[in-house]
N, CA, C and O atoms as CSV, one atom per row, in Angstrom:
chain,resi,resn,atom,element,x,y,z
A,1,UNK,N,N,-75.074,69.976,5.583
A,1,UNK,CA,C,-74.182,70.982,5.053
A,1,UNK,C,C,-74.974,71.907,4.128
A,1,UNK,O,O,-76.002,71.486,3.597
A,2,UNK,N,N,-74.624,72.897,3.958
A,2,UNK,CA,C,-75.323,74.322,3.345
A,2,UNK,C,C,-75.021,74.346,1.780
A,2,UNK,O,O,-74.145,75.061,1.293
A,3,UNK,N,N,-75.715,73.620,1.155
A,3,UNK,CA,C,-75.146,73.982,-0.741
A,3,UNK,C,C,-74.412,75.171,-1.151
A,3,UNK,O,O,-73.624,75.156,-2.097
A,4,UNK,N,N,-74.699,76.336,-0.355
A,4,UNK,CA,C,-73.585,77.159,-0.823
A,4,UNK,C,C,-72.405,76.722,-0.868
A,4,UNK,O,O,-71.684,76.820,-1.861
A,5,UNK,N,N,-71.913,75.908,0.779
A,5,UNK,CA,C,-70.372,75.959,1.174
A,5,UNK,C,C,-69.745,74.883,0.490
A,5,UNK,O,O,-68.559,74.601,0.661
A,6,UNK,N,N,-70.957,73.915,-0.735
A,6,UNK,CA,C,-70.437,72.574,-1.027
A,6,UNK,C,C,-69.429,73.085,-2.170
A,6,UNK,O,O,-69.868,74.025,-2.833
A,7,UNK,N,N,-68.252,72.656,-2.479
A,7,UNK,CA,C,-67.016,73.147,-3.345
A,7,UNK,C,C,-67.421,71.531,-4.156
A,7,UNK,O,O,-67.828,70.424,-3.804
A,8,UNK,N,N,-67.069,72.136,-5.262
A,8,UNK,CA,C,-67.170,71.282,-6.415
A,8,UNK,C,C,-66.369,71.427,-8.016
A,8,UNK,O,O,-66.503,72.290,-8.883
A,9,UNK,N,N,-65.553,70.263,-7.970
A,9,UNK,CA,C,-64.288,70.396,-8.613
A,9,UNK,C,C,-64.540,69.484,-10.458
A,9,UNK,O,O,-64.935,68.319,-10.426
A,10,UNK,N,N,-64.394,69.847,-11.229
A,10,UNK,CA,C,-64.861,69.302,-12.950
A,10,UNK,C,C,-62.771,68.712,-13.243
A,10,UNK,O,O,-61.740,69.383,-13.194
A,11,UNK,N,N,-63.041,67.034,-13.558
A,11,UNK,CA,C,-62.462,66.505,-14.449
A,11,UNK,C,C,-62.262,66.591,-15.782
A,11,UNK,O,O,-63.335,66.683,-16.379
A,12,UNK,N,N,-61.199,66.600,-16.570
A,12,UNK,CA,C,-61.639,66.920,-17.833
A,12,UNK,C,C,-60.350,65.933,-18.766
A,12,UNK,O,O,-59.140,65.985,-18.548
A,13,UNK,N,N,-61.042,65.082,-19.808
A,13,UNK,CA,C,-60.111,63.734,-20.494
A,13,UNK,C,C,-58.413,64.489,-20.513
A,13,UNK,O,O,-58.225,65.701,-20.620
A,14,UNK,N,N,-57.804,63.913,-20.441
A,14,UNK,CA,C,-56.375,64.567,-20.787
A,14,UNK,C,C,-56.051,64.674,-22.247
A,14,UNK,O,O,-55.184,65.461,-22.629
A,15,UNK,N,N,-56.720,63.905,-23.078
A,15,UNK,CA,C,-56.590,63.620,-24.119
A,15,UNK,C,C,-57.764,64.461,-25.233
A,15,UNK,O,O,-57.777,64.254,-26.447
A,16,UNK,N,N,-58.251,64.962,-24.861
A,16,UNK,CA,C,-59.810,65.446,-25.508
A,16,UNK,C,C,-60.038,66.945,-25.054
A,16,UNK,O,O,-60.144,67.934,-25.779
A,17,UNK,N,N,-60.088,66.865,-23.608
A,17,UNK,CA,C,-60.171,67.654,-22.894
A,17,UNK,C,C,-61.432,68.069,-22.439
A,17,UNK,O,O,-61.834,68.966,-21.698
A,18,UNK,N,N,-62.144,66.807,-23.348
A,18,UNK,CA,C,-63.764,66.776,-22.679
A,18,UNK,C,C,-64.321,66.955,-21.160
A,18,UNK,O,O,-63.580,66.243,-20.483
A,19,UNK,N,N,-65.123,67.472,-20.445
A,19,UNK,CA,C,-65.502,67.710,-19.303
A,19,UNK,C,C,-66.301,66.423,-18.963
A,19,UNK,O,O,-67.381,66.033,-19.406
A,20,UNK,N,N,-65.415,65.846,-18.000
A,20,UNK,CA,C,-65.860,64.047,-17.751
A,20,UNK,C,C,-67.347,64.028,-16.128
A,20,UNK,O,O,-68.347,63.340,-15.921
A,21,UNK,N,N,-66.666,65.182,-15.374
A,21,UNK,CA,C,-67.311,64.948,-14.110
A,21,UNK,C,C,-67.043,66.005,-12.982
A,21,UNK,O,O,-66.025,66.177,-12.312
A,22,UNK,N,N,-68.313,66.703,-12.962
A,22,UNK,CA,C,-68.200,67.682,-11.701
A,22,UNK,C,C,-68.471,66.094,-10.071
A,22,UNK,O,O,-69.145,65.073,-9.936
A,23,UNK,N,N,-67.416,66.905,-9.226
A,23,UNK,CA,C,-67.777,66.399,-7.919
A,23,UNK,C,C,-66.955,66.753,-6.998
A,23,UNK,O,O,-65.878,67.338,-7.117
A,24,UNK,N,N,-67.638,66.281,-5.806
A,24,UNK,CA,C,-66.636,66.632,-4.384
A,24,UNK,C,C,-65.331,65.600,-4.039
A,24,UNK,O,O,-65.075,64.435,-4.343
A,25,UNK,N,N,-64.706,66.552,-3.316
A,25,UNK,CA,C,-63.765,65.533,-2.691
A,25,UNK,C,C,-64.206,64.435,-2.005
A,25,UNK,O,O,-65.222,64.470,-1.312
A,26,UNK,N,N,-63.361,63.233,-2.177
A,26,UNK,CA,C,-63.316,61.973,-2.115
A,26,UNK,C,C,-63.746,61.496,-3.007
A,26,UNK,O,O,-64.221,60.407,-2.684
A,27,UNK,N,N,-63.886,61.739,-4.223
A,27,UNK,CA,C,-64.146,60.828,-5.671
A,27,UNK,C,C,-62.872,59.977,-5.891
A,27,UNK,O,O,-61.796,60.572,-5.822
A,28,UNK,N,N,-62.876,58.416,-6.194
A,28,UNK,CA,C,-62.089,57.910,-6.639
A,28,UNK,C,C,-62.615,56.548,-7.765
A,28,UNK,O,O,-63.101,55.502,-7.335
A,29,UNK,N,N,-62.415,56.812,-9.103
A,29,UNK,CA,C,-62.916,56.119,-10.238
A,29,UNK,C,C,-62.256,55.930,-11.454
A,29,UNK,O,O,-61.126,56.354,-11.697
A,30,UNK,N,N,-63.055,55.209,-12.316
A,30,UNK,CA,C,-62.858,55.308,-13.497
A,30,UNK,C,C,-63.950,55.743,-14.281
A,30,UNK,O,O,-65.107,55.535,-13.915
A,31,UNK,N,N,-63.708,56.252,-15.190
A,31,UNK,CA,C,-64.668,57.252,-16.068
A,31,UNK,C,C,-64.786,56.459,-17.750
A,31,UNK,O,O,-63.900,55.610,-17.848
A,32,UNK,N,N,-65.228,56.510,-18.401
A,32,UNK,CA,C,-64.819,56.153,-20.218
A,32,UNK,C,C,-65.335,57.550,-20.516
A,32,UNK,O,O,-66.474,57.930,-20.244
A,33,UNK,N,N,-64.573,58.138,-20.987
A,33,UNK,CA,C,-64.606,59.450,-21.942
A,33,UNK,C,C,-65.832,59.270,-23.444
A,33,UNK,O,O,-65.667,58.631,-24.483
A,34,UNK,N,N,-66.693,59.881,-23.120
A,34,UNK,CA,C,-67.819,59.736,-24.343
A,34,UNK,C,C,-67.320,60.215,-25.486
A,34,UNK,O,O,-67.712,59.545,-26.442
A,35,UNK,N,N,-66.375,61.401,-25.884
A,35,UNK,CA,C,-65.688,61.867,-26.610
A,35,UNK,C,C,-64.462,61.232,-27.018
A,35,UNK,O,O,-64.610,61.254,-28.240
A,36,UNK,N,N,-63.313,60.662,-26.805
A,36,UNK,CA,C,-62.952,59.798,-27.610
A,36,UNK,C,C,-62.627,58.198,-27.021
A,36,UNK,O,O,-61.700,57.483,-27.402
A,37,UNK,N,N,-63.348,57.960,-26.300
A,37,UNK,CA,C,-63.737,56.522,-25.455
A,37,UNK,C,C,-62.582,55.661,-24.698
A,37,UNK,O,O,-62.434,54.470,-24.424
A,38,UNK,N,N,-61.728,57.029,-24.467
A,38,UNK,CA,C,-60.497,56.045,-23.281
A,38,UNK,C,C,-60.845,56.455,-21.727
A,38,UNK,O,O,-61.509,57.268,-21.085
A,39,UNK,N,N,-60.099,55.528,-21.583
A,39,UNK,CA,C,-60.933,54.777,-19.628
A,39,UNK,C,C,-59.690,55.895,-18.974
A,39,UNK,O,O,-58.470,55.839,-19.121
A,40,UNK,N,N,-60.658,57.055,-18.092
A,40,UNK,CA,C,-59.492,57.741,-17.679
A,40,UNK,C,C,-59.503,57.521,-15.473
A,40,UNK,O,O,-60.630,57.515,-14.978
A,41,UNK,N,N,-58.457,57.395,-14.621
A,41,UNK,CA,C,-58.963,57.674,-13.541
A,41,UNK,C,C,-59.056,58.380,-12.658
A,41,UNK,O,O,-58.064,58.167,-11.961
A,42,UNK,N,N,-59.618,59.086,-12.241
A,42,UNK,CA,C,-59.682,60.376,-11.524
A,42,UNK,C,C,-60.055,60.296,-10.074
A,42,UNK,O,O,-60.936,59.639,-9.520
A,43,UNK,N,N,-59.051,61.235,-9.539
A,43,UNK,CA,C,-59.040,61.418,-8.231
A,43,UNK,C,C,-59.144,62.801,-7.432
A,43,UNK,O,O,-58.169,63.549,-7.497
A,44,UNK,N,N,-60.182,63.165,-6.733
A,44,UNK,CA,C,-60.710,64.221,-6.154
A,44,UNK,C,C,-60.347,64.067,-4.899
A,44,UNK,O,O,-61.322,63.820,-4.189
A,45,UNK,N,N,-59.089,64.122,-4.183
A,45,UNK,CA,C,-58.792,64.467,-2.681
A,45,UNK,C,C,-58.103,65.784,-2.318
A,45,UNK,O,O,-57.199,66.418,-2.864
A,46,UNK,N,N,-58.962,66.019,-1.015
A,46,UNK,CA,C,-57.923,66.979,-0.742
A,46,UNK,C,C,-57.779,68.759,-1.313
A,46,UNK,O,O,-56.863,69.522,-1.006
A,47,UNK,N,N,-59.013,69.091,-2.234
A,47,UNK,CA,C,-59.456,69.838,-2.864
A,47,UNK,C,C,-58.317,69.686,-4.641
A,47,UNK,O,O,-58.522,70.318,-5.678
A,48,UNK,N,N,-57.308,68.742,-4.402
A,48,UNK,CA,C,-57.021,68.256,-5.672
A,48,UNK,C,C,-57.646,67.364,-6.553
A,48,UNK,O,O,-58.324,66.441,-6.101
A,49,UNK,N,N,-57.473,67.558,-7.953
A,49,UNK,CA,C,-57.838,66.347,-8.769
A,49,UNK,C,C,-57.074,66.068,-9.808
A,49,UNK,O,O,-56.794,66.761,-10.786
A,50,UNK,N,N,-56.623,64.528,-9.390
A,50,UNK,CA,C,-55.611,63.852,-10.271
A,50,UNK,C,C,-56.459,63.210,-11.483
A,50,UNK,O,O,-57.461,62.501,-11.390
A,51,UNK,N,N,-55.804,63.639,-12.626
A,51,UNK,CA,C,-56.440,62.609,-13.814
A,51,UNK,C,C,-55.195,61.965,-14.639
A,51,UNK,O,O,-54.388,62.617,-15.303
A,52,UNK,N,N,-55.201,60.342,-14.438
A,52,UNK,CA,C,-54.471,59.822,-14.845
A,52,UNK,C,C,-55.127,59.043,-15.815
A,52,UNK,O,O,-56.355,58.975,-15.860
A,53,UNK,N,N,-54.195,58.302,-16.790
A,53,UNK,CA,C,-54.921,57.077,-18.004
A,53,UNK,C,C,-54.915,55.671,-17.366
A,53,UNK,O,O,-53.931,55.125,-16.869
A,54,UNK,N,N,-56.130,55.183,-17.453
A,54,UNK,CA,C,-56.044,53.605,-17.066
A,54,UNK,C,C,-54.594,52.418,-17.110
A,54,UNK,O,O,-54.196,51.799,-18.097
A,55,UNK,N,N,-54.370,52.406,-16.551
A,55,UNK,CA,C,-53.009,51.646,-16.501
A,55,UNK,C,C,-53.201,49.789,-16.718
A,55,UNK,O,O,-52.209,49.060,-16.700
């Protein structure tokens, strides 16, 4: 694939609003926020990205 056409989507804490993680679709994780250290999980499908709090 051609780095131009690669689309690349930035997470950001819900809580902070710190910038956790550039990436492509199909990311599915957990992150710890370096800024105020809660476990957040984020989901990159679909050209969406869900950021929810560790449950």
């Amino acid at each position: 694939m051609d780095e131009k056409n690669i689309h690349l989507y930035y997470a950001c804490c819900p809580y902070c609003k710190n910038v956790l993680v550039q990436s492509q679709n199909g990311m599915d994780g957990y992150i710890k926020c370096s800024k105020c250290d809660n476990y957040i999980h984020i989901i990159v499908r679909n050209g969406t990205v869900t950021v929810k709090t560790k449950s």
